[in-house]
N, C-alpha and C positions, 0 to 999 in steps of 0.2 A: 815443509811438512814431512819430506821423506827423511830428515833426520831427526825426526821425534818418534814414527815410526820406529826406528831401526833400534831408535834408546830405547823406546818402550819394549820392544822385542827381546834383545839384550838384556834388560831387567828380568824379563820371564825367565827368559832361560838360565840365566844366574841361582833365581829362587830356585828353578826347580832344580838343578843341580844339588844347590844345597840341602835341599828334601832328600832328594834320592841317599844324601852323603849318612842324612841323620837316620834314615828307614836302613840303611847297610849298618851301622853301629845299633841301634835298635833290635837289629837280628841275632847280627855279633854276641847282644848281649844276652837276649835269649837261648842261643846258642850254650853260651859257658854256664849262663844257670843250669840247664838240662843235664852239661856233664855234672854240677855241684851236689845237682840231684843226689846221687846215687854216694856221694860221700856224705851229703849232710844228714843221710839215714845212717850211716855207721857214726857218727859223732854226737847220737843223741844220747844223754846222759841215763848212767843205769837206774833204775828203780831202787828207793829206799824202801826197805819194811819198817815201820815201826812198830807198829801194834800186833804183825802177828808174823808167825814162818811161813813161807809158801811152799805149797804141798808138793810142787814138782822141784826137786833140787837140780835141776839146771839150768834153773833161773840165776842169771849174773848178774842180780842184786844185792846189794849189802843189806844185812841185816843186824841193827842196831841192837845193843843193849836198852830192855828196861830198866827204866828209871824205880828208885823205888818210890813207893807212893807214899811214903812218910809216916809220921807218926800220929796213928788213931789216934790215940789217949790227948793228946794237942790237941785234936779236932775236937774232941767231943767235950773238955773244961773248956773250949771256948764256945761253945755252946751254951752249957752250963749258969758262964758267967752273966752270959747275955738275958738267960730266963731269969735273973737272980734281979734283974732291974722290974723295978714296978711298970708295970704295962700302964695305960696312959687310957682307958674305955671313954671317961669322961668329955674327953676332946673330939670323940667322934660324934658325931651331927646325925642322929638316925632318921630321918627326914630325908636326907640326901642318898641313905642306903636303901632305903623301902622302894619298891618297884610302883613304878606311876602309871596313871592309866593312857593310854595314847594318846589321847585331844589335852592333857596337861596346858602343852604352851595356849593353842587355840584359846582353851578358858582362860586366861592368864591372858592373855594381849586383847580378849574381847572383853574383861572386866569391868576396866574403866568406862567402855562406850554403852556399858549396860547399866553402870553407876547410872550416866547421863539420864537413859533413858528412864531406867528406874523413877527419878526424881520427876521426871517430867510426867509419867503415869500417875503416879500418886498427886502432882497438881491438878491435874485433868479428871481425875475421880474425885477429889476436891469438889473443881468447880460446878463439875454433874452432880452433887448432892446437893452444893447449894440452891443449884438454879430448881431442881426436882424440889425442895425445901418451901422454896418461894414461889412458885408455883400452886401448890401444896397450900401455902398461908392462904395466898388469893383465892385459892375456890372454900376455901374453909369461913374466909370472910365472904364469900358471895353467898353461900349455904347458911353463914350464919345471920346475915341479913335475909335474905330468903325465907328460913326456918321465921326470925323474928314476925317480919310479915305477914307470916298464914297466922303464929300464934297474936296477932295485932287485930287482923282479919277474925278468926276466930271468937274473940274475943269481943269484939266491937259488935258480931253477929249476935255475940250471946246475950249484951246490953239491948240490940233492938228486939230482941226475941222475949 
């Protein structure tokens, strides 16, 4: 046991040597950054003007030539040429440009379940006319048997009378 100990020990102390070795270069290199510092600010590249002068002249920037901006008269026949093609009104869909009301989609995807239902009301006020219909006949035929009766009654009173 006392020489696994000793390896185990031996191993620590190795690592951490080799830590300390990597934190010393680590430093080191922070170190030379700090001086590069102070040169990588003199190595930064001067400003370009392009589009305009700078108002302090001792600025050590370059300052470019404009370009020239070419030739209008090109710009403005190819323009021109382009109005000269028949515009196309017909192919556009005014349907699609007209501003819609918010619930659009909602109506739209609740349409069909309202088809449904649709169809199904209209049965059902159907069957409620019929059955009120029929209904309707029965008392029509009990009132007109009824009615018959009194006028039978009636009538039969008038022969014994």
């Amino acid at each position: 046991m006392g020489m696994m100990d000793n390896n185990g020990v031996g191993k620590l102390t190795q690592e951490s040597l080799k830590r300390k070795e990597r934190l010393q270069k680590l430093r080191e290199q922070v170190q030379n950054k700090g001086g590069d510092a102070a040169e990588s600010i003199e190595k930064l590249p001067k400003p370009v003007f392009r589009s305009y002068k700078p108002q302090n002249e001792t600025t050590d920037g370059e300052i470019l030539a404009q370009e020239p901006t070419g030739n209008i008269e090109s710009a403005v026949e190819d323009q021109l040429s382009l109005l000269q093609q028949p515009m196309v009104i017909d192919e556009i869909d005014i349907t699609n440009l007209a501003p819609r009301k918010p619930d659009w989609d909602l109506k739209r995807d609740a349409s069909k379940k309202l088809e449904r239902l649709e169809r199904r009301t209209q049965k059902a006020i159907a069957e409620l006319i019929r059955e009120r219909l029929k209904l309707n006949q029965m008392e029509d035929i009990s009132q007109a048997v009824n009615v018959a009766t009194a006028h039978a009654g009636e009538s039969v009173q008038e022969d014994y009378d």
